[in-house]
N, C-alpha and C positions, 0 to 999 in steps of 0.2 A: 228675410228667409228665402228671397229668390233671387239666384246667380246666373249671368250669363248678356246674349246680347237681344238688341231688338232695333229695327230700324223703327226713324220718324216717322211719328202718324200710326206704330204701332205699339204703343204703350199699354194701354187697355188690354189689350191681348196680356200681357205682364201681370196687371194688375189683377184679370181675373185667377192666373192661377195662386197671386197672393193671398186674395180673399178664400179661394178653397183652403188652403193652409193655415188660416190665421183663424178661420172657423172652426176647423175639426174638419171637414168635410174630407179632405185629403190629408193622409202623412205623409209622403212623397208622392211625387209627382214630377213629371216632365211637360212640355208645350214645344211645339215647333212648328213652323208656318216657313213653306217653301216656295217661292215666284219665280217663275220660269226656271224651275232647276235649284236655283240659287236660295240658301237662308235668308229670310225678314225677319224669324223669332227665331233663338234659339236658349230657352231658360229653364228652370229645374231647381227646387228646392223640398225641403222638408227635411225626412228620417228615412231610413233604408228598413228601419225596425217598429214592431208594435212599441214596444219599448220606449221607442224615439231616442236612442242613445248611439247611433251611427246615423251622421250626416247624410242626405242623398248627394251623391258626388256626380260631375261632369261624365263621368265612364262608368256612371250605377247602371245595371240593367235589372230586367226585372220578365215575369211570365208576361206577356199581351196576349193570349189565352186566342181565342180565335179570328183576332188582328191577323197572326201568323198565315191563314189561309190566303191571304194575298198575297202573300209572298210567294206558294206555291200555284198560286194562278201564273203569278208573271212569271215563274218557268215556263207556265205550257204555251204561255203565248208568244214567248220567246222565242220556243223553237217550231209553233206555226209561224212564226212570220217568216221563217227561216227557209219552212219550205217544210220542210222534216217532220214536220206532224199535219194533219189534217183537224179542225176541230168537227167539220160534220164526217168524218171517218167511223165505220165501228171499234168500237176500242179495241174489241177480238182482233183488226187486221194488224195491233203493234202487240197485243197481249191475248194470243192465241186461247190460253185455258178458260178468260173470260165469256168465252161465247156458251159456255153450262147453263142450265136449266132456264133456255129458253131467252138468253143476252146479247145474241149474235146481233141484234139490233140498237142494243144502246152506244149510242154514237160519245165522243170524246165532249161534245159540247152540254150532254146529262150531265155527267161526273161536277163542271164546271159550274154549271148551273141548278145543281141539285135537286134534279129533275130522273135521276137514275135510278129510282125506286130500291136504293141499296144504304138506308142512312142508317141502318145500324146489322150486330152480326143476330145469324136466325138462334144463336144461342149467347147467350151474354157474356162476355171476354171479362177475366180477372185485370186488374192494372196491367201485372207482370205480361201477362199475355202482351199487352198494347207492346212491350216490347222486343217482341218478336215480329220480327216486318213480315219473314217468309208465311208463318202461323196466320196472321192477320189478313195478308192479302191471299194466298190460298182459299181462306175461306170466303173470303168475299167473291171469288173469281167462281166455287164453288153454287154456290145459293143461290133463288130465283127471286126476282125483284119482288117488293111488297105492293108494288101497284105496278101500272103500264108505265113505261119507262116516257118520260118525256109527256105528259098528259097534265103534271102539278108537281111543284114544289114540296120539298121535304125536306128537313135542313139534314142534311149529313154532316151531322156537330164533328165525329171523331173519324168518322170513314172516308168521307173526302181526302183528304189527305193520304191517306193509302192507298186510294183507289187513284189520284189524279199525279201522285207520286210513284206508282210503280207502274204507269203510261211512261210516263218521264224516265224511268229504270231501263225500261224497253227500248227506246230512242234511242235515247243517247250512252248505255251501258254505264251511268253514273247513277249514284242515290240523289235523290229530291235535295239532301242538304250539299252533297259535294255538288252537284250542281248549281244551284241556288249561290253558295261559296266562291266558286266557280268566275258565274256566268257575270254572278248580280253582286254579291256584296264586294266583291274583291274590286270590278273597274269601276263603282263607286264610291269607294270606302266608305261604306257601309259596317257600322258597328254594330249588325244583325245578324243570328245563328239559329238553325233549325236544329242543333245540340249543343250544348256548352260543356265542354270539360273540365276535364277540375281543377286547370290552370287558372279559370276565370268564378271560379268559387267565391272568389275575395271577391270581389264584387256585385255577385249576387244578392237581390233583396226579395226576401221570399213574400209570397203573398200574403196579405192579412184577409181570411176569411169576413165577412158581413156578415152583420148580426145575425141571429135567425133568430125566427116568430111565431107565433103560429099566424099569426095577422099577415104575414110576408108569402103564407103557400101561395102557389097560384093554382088554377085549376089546371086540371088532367089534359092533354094536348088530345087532339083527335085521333094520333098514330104515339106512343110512346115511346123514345127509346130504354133499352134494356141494360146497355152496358153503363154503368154508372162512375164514375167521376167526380172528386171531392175535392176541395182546393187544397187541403193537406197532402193530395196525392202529388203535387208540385214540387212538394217540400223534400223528396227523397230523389239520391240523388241517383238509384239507374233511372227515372225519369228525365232528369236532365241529360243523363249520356245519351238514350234512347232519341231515335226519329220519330217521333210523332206528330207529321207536319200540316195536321189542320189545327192544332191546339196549343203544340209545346216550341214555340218561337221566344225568342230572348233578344230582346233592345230596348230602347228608349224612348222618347218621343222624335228626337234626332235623327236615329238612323231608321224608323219607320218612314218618316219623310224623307229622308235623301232617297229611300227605294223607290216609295211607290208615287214622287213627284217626276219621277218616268212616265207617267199616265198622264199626269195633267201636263208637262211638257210637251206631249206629242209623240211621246217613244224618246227622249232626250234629258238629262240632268247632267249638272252638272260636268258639264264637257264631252260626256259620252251619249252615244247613242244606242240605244238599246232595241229599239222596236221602230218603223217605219211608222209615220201617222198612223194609216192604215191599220197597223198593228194594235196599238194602242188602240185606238176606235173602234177597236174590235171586241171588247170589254160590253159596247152599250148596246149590242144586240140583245135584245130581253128574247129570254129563256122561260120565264115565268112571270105569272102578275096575278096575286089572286092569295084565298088565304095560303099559307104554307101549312102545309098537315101533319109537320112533326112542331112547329114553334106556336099555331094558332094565331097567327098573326096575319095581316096584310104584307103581302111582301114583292116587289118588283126584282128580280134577279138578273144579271147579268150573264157576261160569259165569267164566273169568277168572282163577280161582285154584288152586293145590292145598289140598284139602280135608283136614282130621284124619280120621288112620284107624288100624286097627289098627298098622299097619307101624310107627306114629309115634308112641311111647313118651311123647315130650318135650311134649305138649299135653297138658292134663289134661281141658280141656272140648271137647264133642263140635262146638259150633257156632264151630270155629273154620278162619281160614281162612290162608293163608300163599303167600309165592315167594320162592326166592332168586336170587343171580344168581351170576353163574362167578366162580370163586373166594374166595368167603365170604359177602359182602354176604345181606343176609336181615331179611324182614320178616314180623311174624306180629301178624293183628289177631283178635284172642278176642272175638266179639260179647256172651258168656256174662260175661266177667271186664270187658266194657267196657274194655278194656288195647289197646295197640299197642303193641310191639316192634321197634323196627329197630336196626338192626347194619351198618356200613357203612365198608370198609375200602381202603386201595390197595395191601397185598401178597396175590397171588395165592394160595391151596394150594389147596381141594380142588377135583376135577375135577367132581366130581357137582353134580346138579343138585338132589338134594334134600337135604335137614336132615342136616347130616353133620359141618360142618367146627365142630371143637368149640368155636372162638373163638366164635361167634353161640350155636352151644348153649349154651356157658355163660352167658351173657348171659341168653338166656331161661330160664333154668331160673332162674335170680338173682333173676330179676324174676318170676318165679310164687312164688317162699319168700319174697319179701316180701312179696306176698298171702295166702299163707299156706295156697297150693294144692300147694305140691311138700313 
């Protein structure tokens, strides 16, 4: 059931995404594991389909649901390291309208860090809305934060992406995905999109929802969001045409690692350079550390990323960075091990938002005892 390659000494890594597959646990599925830049795993089997009657294929992609927010981080740090952005900047000084009811102080490193008291709109957005960029970020530029801007976390599930995408608009006079396109998947080849059109239809595997329960609620968060989002909503396709680039990303396990093995290299994959050390390292400035008030959870933030911390057993080195996305998908770049991790699947379970669903953990953990760190 699992096709593709895997260096000596990483077998295991293989084996667990067979046993997710031979379980049920997974219908398709991807695994890849990248050192200093370069493949050590690159494998992927099961179904494309609940059904299970399409193969998952070498060029399947599929939604990685809020994986994709790091792909929009290493835009912005792209072009800070560049010179051309500032991250402690007010965002007002690249995106003038921002500075309304009372923002003239939230700096570019809130947005990144989800620290900008803006993680959802002050009135709740239909789907169709999400795709309209101008409508979306208008009103976010509009509204006054829900708390002091830079004081606590709060995950900004669907607004990040608008908000750290139309900084990037500004800069550079590109959109978030043409530059992303651009900057990042194109001198990697990188089989990664922040829209997919419907050239690449055929091989799309849409998402399989998770069960639901009543046993599965979870409780109410301390801050709620309003605008709401259903994994059916993935399924249609002005969502796929549409930017919506903290959520609606499209790859594999393959080309999530070829991206964001730029981080654990050093600013560097695969023959190119992307970001100076420096740059890169610029990820593990914590931003936040404490619960998050929209997820209720422990959470250490980056510039961009979730940070290792005590809460999080499954890391072994301290300079390392990570994000997943709803319902399993997940990626973990170790700047220490020079390793990247991803994991990337199209049947839904866990609801959390952080390192939880043991399909991905096992994977990582797989891939640190072949290093020889677990």
């Amino acid at each position: 059931m699992v096709h593709g390659t895997w260096r000596d000494g990483f077998a295991e890594v293989r084996d667990v995404l067979a046993a997710n597959l031979e379980s049920g646990l997974d219908v398709g599925a991807s695994v890849a594991v990248y050192l200093d830049g370069e493949p050590a795993v690159d494998v992927w089997g099961g179904y494309e389909d609940a059904a299970r009657t399409r193969p998952w294929r070498r060029d399947t992609v599929t939604t990685v649901w809020s994986v994709t927010k790091t792909m929009t981080a290493l835009c912005a740090l792209i072009l800070a390291d560049r010179g051309a952005l500032r991250l402690d900047a007010p965002v007002a000084r690249y995106w003038p309208e921002f500075a309304a009811a009372g923002k003239d102080g939230v700096e570019v490193r809130h947005l990144l860090g989800h620290t900008a008291g803006l993680p959802d709109w002050d009135e709740p957005l239909a789907v169709e809305d999400l795709y309209d960029w101008d409508k979306a970020t208008a009103l976010l530029a509009r509204q006054a934060p829900w708390w002091t801007p830079g004081t606590a976390s709060g995950y900004h599930a669907l607004t990040q992406g608008y908000l750290v995408g139309e900084v990037v608009r500004r800069v550079c006079g590109r959109s978030i995905g043409t530059f992303f396109a651009e900057e990042v998947a194109g001198p990697l080849g990188a089989d990664f999109h922040l829209t997919l059109g419907p050239e690449q239809d055929h091989r799309f595997a849409p998402i399989i929802p998770r069960e639901r329960s009543a046993s599965a609620a979870a409780p109410p968060p301390p801050v709620p969001l309003r605008t709401i989002v259903t994994p059916e909503d993935s399924w249609r396709a002005g969502w796929r045409r549409a930017e919506i680039p903290a959520v609606a990303g499209y790859g594999n396990a393959r080309s999530v690692a070829a991206v964001q093995s730029v981080l654990a290299g050093g600013g560097a994959a695969g023959g190119r350079r992307l970001l100076s050390e420096a740059g890169a390292r610029a990820t593990l400035s914590v931003q936040a550390d404490g619960v998050d008030l929209v997820l209720g959870a422990p959470l250490r933030f980056g510039v961009g990323y979730g940070l290792n911390s005590t809460d999080i057993d499954l890391l072994p080195n301290p300079d390392t960075c990570w994000w997943d996305g709803w319902g399993g998908s997940v990626v973990v770049a170790d700047l220490d091990a020079r390793m990247c991790v991803a994991y990337v699947m199209n049947r839904m379970r866990a609801r959390e938002y952080v390192i939880g669903d043991r399909r991905g953990t096992s994977v990582i953990a797989a891939a640190y005892r072949a290093l020889g760190t677990r």
